[in-house]
PADREN-210607 format. One record per residue: x, y, z of N, C-alpha, C in turn; residue in one letter. Coordinates in Angstrom, 1 decimal. Layout:
! residues N
+--------+--------+--------+--------+--------+--------+--------+--------+--------+---+
!    n_X !    n_Y !    n_Z !   ca_X !   ca_Y !   ca_Z !    c_X !    c_Y !    c_Z ! r !
+--------+--------+--------+--------+--------+--------+--------+--------+--------+---+
!      X !      Y !      Z !      X !      Y !      Z !      X !      Y !      Z ! A !
...
+--------+--------+--------+--------+--------+--------+--------+--------+--------+---+
***
This chain:
! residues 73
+--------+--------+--------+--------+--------+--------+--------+--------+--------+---+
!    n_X !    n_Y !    n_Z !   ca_X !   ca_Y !   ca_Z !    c_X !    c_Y !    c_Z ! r !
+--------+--------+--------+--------+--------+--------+--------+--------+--------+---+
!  111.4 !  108.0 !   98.6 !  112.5 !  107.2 !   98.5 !  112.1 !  105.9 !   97.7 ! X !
!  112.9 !  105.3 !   96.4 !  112.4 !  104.8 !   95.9 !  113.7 !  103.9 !   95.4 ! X !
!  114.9 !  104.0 !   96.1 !  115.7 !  103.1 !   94.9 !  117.1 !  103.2 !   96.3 ! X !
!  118.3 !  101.9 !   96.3 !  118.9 !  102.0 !   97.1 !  119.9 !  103.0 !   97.0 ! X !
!  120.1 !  103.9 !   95.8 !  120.9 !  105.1 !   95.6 !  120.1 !  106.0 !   96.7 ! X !
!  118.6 !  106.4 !   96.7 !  118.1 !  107.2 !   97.8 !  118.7 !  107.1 !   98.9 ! X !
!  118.8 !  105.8 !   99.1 !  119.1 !  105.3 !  101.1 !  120.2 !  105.8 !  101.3 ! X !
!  121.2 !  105.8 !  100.2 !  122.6 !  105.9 !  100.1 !  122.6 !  107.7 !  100.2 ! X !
!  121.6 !  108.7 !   99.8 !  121.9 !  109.9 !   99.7 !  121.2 !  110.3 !  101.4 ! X !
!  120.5 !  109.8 !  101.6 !  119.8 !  109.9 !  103.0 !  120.6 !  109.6 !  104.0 ! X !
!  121.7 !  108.7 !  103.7 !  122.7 !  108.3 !  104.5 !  123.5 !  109.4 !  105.1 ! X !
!  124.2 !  110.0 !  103.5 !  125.1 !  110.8 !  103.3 !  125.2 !  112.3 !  104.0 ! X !
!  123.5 !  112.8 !  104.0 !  123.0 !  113.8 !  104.6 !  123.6 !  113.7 !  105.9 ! X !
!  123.5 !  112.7 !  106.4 !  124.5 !  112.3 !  108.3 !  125.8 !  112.1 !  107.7 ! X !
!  126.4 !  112.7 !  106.8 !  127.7 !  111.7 !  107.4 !  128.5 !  109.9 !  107.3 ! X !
!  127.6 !  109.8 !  106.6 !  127.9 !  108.2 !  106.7 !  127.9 !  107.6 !  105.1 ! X !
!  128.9 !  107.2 !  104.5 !  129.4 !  106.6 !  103.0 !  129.9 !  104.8 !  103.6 ! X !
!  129.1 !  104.1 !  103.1 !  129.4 !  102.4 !  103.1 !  129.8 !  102.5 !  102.0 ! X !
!  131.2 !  101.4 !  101.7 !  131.4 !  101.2 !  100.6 !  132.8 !   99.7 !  101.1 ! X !
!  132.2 !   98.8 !  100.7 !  133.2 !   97.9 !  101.8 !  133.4 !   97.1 !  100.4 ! X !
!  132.8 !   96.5 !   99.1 !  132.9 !   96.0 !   98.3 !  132.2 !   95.3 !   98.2 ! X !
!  131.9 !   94.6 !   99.1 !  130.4 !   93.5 !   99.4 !  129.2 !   94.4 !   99.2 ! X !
!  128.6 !   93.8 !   98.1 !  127.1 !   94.7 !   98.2 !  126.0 !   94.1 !   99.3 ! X !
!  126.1 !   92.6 !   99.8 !  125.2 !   92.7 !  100.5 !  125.9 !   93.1 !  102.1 ! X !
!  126.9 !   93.1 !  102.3 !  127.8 !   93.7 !  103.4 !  127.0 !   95.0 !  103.7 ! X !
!  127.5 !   95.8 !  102.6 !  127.2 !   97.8 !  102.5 !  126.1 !   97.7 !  102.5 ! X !
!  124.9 !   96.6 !  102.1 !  124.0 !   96.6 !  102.5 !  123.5 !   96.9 !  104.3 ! X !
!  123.9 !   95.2 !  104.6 !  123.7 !   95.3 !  105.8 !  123.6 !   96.5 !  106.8 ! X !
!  125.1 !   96.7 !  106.8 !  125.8 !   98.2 !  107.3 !  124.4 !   99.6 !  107.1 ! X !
!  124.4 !   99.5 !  105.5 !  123.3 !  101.0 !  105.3 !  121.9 !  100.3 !  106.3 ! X !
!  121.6 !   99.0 !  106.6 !  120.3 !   98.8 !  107.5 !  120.7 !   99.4 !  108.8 ! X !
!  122.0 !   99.2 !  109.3 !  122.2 !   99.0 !  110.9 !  122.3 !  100.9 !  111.2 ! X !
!  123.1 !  101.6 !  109.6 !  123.1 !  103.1 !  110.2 !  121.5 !  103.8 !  110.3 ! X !
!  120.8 !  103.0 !  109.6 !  119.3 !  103.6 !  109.4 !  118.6 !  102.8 !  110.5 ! X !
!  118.6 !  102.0 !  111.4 !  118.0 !  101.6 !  112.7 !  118.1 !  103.0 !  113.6 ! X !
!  120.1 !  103.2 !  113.6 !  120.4 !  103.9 !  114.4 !  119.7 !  105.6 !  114.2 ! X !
!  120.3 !  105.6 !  113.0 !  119.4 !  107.2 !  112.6 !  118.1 !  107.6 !  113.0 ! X !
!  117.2 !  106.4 !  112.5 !  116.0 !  106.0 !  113.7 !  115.9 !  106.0 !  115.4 ! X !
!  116.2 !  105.4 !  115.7 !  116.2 !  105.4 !  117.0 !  116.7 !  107.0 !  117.8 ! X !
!  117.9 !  107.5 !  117.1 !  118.5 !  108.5 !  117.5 !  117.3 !  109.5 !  117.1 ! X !
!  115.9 !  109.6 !  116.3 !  115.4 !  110.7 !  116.0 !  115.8 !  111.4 !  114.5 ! X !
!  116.4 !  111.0 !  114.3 !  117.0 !  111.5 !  113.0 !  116.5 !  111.8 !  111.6 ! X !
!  115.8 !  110.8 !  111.8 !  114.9 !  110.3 !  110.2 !  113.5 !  109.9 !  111.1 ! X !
!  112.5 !  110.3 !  109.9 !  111.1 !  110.3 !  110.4 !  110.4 !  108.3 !  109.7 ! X !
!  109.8 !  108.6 !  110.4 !  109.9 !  107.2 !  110.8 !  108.9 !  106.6 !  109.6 ! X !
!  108.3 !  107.5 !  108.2 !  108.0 !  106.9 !  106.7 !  109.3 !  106.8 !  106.0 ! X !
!  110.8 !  107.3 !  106.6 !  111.9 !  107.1 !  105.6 !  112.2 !  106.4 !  106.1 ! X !
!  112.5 !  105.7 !  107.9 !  112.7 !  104.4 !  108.0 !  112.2 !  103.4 !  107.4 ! X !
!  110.8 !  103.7 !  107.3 !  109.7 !  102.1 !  107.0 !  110.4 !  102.3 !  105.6 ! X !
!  110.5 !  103.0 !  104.6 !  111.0 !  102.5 !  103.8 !  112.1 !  102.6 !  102.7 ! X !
!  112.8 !  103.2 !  103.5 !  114.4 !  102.7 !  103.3 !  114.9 !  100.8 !  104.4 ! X !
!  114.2 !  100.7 !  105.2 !  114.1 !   99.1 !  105.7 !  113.5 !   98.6 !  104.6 ! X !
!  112.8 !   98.9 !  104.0 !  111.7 !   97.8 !  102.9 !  112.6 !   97.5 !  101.5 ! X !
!  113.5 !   98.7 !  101.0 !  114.0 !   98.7 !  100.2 !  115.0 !   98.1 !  100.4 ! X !
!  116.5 !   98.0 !  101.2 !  117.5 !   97.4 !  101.9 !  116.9 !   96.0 !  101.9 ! X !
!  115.7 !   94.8 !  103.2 !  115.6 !   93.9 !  103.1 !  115.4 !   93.5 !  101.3 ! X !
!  114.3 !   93.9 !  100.4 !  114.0 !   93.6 !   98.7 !  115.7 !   93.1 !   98.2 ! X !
!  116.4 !   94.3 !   98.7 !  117.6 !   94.2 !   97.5 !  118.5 !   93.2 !   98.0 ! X !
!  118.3 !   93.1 !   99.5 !  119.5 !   92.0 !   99.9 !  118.9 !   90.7 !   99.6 ! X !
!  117.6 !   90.5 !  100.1 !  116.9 !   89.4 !   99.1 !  117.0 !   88.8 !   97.9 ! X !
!  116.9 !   90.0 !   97.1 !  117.3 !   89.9 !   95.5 !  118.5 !   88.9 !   95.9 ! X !
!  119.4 !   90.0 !   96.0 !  121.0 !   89.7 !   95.7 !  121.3 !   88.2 !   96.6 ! X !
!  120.6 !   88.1 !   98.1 !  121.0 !   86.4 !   98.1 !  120.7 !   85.2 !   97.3 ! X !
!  119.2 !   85.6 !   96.7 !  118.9 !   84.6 !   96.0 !  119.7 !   84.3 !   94.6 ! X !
!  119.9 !   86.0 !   93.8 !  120.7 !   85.6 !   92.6 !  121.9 !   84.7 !   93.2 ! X !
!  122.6 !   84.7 !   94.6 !  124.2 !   84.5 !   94.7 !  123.8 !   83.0 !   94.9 ! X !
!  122.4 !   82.4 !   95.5 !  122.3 !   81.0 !   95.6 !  121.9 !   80.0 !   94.6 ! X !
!  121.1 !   81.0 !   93.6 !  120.8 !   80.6 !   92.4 !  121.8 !   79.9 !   91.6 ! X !
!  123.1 !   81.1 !   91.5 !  124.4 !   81.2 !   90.7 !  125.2 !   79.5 !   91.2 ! X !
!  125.5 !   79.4 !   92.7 !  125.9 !   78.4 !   93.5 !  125.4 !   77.4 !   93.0 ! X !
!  124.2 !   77.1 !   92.8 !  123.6 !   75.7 !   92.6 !  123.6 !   75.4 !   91.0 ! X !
!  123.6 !   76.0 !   90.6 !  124.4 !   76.2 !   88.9 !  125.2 !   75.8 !   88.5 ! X !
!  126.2 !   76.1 !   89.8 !  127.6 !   75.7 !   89.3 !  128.1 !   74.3 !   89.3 ! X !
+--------+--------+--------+--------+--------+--------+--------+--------+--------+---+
***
């Protein structure tokens, strides 16, 4: 797994499409269904560690470009 299209296809295998408009939103959401997938057994616990690693990186990214942009303005 290497990109958040993965997390998004790993998702899909269960059942589960985020798509709310908010990318850090559908972010969030794809973290909370992959806790649960986890917890439930679902996903082995090298696709949790890093589908969580990828999810926190990109929502990171994306806060900082959104505070970056803010203080810009």
């Amino acid at each position: 797994m290497k990109t958040i299209y993965d997390v998004q296809q790993l998702l899909k295998k269960y059942g589960t499409f985020i798509y709310t408009g908010d990318r850090i939103g559908d972010l969030e959401l794809m973290n909370m269904e992959i806790n649960e997938l986890f917890q439930l057994k679902f996903i082995h616990k090298e696709d949790y560690i890093q589908a969580k690693l990828l999810l926190r990186k990109e929502i990171t990214r994306l806060s900082n470009e959104k505070k970056g942009r803010i203080s810009h303005e």
